[in-house]
C-alpha positions, 0 to 999 in steps of 0.5 A: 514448492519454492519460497517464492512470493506471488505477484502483488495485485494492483490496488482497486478503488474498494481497497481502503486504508486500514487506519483511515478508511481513505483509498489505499495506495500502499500494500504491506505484506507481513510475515505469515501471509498477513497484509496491511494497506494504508492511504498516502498519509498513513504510508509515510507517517509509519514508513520507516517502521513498517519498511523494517518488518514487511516483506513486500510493499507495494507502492502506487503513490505515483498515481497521486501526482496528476490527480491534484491539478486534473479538472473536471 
């Protein structure tokens, strides 16, 4: 068995930020298996924090930057 850490699965619609309830963008994996996700808001507002005790993030913001000027 390695120490190797699985692959991220892409975040859904039915992920939702643990702070808010908004659509998650940003998976934190923690030591011991554990995992937090957060909106776009959420994400930068604990950042700095969470970059120090994460093991993994996994970051979709990208995906936001069309969805401001789309129309219907």
């Amino acid at each position: 068995m390695s120490g190797a850490i699985a692959p991220t699965r892409p975040l859904t619609a039915l992920d939702l930020c643990d702070r808010c309830g908004a659509p998650a963008y940003v998976r934190v994996v923690l030591p011991g298996s554990g995992e937090l996700l957060f909106c776009a808001h959420h994400n930068r507002k604990h950042a700095e924090a969470l970059a120090k005790i994460a093991i993994e993030i996994h970051d979709e913001t990208g995906r936001l930057a069309g969805k401001a000027g789309e129309s219907s």
